[in-house]
CHARMM internal coordinates of N, CA and C (Angstrom, degrees):
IC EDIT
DIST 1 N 1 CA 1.4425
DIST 1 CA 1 C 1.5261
ANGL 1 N 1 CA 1 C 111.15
DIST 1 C 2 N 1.5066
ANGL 1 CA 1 C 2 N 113.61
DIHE 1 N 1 CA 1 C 2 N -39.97
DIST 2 N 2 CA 1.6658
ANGL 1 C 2 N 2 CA 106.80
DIHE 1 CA 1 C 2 N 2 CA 170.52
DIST 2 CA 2 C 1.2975
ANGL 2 N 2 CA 2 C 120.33
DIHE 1 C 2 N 2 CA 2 C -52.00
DIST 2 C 3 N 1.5163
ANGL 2 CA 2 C 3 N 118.83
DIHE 2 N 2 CA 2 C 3 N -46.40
DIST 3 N 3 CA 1.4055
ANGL 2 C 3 N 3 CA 122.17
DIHE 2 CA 2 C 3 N 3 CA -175.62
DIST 3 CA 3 C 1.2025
ANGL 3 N 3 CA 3 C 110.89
DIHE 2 C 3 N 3 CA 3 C -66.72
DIST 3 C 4 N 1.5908
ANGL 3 CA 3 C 4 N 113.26
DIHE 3 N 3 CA 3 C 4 N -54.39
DIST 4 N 4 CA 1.6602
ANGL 3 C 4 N 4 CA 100.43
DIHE 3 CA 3 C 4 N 4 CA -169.17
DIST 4 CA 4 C 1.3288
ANGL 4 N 4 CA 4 C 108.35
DIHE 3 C 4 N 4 CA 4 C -59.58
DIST 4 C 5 N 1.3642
ANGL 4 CA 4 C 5 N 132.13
DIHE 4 N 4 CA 4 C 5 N -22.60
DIST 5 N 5 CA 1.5059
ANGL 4 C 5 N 5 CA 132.28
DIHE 4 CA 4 C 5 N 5 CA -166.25
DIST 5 CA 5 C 1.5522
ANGL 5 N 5 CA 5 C 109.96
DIHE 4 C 5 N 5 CA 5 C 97.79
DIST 5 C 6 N 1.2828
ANGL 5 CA 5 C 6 N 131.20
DIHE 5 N 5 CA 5 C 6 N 6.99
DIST 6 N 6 CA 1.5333
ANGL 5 C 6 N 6 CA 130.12
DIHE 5 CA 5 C 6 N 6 CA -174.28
DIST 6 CA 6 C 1.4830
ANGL 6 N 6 CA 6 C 105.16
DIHE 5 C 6 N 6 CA 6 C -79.46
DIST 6 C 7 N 1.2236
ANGL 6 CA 6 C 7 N 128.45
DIHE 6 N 6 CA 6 C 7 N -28.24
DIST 7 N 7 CA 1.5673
ANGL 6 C 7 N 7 CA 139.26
DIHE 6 CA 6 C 7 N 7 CA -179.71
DIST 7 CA 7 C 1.8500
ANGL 7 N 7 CA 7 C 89.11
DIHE 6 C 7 N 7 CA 7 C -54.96
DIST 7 C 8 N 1.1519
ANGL 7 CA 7 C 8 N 104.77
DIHE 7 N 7 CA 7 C 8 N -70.01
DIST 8 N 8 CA 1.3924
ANGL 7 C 8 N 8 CA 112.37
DIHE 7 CA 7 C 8 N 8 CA -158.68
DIST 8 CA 8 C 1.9703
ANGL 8 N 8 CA 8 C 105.73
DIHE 7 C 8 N 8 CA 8 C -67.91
DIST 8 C 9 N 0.8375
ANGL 8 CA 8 C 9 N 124.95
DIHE 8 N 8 CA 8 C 9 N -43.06
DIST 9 N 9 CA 1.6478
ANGL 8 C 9 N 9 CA 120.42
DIHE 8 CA 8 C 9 N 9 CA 139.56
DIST 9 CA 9 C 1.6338
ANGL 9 N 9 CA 9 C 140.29
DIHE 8 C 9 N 9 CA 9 C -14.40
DIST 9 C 10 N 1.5641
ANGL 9 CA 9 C 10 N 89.79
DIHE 9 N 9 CA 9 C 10 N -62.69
DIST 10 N 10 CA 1.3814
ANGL 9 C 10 N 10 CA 117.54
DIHE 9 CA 9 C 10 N 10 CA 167.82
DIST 10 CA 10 C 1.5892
ANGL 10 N 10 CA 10 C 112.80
DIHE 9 C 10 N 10 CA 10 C -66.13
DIST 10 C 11 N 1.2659
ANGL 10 CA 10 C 11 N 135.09
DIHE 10 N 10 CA 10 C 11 N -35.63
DIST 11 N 11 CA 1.3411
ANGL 10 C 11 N 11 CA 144.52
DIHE 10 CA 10 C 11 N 11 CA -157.22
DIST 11 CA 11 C 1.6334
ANGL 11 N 11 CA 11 C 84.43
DIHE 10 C 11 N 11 CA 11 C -106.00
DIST 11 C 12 N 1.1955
ANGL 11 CA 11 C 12 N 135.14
DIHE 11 N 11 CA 11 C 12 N -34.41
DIST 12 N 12 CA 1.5186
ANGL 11 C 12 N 12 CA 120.65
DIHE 11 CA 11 C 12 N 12 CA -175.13
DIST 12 CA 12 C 1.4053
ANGL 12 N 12 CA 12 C 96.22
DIHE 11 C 12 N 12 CA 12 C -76.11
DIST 12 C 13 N 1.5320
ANGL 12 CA 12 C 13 N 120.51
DIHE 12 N 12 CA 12 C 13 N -50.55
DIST 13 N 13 CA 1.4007
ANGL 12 C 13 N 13 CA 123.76
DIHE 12 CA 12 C 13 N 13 CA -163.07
DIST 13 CA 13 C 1.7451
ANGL 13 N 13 CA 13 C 102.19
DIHE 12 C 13 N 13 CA 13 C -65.43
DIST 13 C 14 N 1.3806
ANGL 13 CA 13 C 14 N 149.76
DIHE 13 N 13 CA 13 C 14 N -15.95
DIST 14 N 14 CA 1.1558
ANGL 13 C 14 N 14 CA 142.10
DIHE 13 CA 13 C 14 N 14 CA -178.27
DIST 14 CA 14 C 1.3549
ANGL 14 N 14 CA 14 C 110.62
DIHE 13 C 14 N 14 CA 14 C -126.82
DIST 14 C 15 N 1.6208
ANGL 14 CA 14 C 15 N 132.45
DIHE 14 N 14 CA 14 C 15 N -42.13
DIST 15 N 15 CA 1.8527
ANGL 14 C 15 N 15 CA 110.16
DIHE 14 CA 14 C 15 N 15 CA 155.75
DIST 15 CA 15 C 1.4918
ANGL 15 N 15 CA 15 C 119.38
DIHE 14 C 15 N 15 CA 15 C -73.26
DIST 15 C 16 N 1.5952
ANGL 15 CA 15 C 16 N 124.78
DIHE 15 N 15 CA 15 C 16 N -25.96
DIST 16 N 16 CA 0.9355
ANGL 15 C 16 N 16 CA 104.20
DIHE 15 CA 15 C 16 N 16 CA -143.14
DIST 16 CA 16 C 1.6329
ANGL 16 N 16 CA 16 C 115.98
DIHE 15 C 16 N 16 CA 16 C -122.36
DIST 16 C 17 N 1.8707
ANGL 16 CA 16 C 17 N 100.27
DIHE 16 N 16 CA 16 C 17 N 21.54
DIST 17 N 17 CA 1.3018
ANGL 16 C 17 N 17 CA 112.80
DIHE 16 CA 16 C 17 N 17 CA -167.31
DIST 17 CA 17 C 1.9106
ANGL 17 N 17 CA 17 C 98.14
DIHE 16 C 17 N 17 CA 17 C -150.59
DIST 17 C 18 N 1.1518
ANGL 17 CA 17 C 18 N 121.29
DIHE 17 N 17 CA 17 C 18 N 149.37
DIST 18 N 18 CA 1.5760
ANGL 17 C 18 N 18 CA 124.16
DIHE 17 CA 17 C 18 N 18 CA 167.05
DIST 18 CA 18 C 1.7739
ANGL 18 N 18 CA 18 C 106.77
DIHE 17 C 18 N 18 CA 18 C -53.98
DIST 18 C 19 N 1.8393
ANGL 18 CA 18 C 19 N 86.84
DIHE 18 N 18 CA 18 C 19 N 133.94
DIST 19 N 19 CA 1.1638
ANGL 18 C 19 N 19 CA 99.68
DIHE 18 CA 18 C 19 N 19 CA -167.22
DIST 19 CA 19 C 1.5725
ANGL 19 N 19 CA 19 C 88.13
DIHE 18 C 19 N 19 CA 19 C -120.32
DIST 19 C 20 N 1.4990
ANGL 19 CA 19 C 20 N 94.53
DIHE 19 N 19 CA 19 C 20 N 148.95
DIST 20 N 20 CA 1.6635
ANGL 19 C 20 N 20 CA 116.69
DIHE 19 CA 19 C 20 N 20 CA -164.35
DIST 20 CA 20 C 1.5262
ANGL 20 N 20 CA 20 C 108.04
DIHE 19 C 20 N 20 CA 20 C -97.96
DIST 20 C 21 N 1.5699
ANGL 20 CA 20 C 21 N 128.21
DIHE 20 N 20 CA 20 C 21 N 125.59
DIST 21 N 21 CA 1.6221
ANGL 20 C 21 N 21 CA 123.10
DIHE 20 CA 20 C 21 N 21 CA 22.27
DIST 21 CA 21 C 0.9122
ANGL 21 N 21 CA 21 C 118.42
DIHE 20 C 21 N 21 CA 21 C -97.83
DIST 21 C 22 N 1.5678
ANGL 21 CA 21 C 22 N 140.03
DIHE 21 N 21 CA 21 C 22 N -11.07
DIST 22 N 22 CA 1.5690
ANGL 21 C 22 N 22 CA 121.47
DIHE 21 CA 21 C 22 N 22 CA 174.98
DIST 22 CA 22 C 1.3718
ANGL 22 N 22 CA 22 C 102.39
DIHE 21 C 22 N 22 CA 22 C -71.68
DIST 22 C 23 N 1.1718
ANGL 22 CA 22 C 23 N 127.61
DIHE 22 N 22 CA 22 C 23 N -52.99
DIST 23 N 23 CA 1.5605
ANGL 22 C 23 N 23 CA 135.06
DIHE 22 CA 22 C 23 N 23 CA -150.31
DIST 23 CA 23 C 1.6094
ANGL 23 N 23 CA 23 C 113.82
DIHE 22 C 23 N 23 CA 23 C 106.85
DIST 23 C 24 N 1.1601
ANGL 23 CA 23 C 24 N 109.06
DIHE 23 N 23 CA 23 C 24 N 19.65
DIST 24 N 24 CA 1.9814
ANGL 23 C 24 N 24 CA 107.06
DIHE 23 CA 23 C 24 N 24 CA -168.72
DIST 24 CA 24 C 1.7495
ANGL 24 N 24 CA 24 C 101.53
DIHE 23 C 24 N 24 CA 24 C -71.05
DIST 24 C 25 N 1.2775
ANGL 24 CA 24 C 25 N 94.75
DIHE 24 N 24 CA 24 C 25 N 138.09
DIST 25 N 25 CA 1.8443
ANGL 24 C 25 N 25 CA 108.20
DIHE 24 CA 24 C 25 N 25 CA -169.94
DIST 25 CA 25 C 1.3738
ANGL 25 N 25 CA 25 C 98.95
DIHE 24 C 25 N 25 CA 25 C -99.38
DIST 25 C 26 N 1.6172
ANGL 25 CA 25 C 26 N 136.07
DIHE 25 N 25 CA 25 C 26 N 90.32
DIST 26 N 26 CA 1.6149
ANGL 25 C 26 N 26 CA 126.31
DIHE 25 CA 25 C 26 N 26 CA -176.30
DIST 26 CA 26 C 2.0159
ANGL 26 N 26 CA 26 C 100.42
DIHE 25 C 26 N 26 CA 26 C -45.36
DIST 26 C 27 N 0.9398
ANGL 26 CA 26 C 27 N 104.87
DIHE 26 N 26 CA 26 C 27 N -33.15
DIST 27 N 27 CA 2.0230
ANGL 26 C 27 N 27 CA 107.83
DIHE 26 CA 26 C 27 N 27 CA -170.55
DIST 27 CA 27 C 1.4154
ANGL 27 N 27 CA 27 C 92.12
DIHE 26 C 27 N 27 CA 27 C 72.87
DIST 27 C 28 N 1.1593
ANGL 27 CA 27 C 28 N 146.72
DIHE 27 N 27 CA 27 C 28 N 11.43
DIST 28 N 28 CA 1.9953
ANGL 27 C 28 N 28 CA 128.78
DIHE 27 CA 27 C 28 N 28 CA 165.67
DIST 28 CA 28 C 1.2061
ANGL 28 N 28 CA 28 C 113.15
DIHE 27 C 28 N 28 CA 28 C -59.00
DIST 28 C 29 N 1.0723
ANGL 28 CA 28 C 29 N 131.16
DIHE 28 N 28 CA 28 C 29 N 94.11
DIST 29 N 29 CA 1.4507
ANGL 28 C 29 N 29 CA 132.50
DIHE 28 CA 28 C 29 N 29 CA 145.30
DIST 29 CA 29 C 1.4897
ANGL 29 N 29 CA 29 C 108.76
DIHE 28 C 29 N 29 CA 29 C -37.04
DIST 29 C 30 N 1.3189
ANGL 29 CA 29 C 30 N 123.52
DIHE 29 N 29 CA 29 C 30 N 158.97
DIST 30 N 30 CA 1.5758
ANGL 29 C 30 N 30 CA 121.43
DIHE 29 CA 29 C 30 N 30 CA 171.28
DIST 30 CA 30 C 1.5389
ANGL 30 N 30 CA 30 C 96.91
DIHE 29 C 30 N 30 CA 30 C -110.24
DIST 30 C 31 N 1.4481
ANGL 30 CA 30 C 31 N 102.50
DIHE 30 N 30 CA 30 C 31 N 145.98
DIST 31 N 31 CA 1.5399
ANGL 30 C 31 N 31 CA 120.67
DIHE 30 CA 30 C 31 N 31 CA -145.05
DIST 31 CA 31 C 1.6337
ANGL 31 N 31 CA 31 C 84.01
DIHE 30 C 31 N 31 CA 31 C -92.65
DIST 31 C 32 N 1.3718
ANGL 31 CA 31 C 32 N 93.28
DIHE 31 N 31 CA 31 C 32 N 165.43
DIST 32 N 32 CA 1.7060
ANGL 31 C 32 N 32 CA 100.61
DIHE 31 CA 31 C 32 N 32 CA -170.81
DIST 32 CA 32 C 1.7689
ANGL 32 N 32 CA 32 C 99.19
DIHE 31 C 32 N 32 CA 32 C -85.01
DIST 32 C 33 N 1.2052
ANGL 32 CA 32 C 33 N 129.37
DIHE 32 N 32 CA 32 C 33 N -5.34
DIST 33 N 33 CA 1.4984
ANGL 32 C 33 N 33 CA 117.67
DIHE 32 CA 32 C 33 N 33 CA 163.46
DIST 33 CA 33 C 1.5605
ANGL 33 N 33 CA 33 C 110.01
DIHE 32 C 33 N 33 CA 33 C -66.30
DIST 33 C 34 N 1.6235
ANGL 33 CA 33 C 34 N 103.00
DIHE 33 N 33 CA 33 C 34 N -53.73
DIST 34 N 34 CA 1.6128
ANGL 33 C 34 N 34 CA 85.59
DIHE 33 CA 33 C 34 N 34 CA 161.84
DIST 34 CA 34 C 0.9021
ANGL 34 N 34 CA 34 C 142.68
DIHE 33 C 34 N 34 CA 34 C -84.53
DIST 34 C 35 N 1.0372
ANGL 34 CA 34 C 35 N 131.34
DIHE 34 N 34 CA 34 C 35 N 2.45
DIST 35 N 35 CA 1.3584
ANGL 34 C 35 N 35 CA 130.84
DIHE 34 CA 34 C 35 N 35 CA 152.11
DIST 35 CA 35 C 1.6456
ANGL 35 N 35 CA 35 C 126.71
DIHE 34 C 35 N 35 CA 35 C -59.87
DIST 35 C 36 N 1.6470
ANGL 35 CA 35 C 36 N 92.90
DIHE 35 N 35 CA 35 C 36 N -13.46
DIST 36 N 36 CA 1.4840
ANGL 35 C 36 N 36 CA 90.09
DIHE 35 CA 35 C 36 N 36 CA 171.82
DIST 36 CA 36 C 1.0990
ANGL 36 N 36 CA 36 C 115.24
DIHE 35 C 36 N 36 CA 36 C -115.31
DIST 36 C 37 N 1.4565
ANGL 36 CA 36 C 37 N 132.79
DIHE 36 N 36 CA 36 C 37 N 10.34
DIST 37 N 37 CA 1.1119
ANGL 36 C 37 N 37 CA 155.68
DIHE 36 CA 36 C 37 N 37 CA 171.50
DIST 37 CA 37 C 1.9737
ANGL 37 N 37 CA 37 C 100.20
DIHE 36 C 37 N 37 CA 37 C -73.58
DIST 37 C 38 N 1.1674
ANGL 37 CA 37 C 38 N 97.69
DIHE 37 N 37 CA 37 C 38 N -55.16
DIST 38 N 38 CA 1.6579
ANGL 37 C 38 N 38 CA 110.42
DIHE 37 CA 37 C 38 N 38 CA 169.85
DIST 38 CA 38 C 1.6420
ANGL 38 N 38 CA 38 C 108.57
DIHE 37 C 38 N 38 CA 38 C -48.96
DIST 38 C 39 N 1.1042
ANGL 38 CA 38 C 39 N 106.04
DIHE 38 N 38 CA 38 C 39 N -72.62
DIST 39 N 39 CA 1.4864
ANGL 38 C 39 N 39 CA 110.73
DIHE 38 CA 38 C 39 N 39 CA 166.32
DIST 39 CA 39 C 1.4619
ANGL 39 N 39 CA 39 C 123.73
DIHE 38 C 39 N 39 CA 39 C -4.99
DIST 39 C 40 N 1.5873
ANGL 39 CA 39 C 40 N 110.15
DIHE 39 N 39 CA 39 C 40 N -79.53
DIST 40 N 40 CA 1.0996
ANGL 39 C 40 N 40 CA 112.15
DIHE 39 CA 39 C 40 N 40 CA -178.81
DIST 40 CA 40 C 1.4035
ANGL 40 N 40 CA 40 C 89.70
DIHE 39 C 40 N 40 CA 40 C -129.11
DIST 40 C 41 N 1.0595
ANGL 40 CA 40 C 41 N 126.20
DIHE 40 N 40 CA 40 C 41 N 107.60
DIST 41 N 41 CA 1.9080
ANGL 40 C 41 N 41 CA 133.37
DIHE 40 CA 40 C 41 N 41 CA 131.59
DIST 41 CA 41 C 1.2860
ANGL 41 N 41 CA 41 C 107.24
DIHE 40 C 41 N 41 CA 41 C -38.51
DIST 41 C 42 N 1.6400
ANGL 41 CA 41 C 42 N 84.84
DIHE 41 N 41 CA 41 C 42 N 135.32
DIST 42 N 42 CA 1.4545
ANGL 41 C 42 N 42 CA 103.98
DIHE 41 CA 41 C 42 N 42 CA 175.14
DIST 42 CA 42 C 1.5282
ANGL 42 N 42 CA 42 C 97.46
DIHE 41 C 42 N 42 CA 42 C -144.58
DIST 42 C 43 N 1.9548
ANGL 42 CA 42 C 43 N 119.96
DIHE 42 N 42 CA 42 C 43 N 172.13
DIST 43 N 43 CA 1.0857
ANGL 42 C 43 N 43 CA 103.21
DIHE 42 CA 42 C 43 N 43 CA 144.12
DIST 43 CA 43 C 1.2297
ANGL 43 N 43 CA 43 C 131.93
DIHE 42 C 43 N 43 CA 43 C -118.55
DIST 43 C 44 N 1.5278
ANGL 43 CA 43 C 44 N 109.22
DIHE 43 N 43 CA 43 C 44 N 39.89
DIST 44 N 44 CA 1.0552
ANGL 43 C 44 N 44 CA 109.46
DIHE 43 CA 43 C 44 N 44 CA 164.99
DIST 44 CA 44 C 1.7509
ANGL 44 N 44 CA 44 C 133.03
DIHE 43 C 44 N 44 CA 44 C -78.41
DIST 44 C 45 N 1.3465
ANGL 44 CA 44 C 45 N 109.38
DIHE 44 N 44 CA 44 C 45 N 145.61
DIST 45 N 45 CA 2.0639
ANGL 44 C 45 N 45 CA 92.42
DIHE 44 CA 44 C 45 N 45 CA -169.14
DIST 45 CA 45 C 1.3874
ANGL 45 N 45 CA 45 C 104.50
DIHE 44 C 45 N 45 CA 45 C -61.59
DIST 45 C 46 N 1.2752
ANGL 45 CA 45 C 46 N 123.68
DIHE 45 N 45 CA 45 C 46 N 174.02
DIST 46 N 46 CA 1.1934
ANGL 45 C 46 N 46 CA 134.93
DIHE 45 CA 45 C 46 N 46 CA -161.94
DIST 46 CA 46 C 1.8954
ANGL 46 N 46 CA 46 C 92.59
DIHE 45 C 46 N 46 CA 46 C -118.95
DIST 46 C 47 N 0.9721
ANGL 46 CA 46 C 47 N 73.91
DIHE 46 N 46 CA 46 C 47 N 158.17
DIST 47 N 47 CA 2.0929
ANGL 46 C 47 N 47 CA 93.72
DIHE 46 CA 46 C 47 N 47 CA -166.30
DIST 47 CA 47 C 1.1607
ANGL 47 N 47 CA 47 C 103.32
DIHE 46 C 47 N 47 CA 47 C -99.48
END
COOR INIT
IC SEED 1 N 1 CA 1 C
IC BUILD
């Protein structure tokens, strides 16, 4: 899911857009750690 880009899809489609039936907008941007976490996968845990 990181590579194809569907992770980052998925995370727009549920923080970062109105979610159905009210329509409530969380507003989370994804933080630039993850975003670099996306970048390069690893499996190492994250700090």
């Amino acid at each position: 899911m990181m590579k194809s880009g569907e992770f980052a899809k998925l995370y727009t489609k549920w923080f970062e857009s109105p979610i159905v039936p009210k329509g409530v907008n969380l507003a989370l941007p994804m933080s630039p750690e993850l975003k670099a976490i996306l970048q390069a996968p690893s499996d190492k845990p994250a700090l």
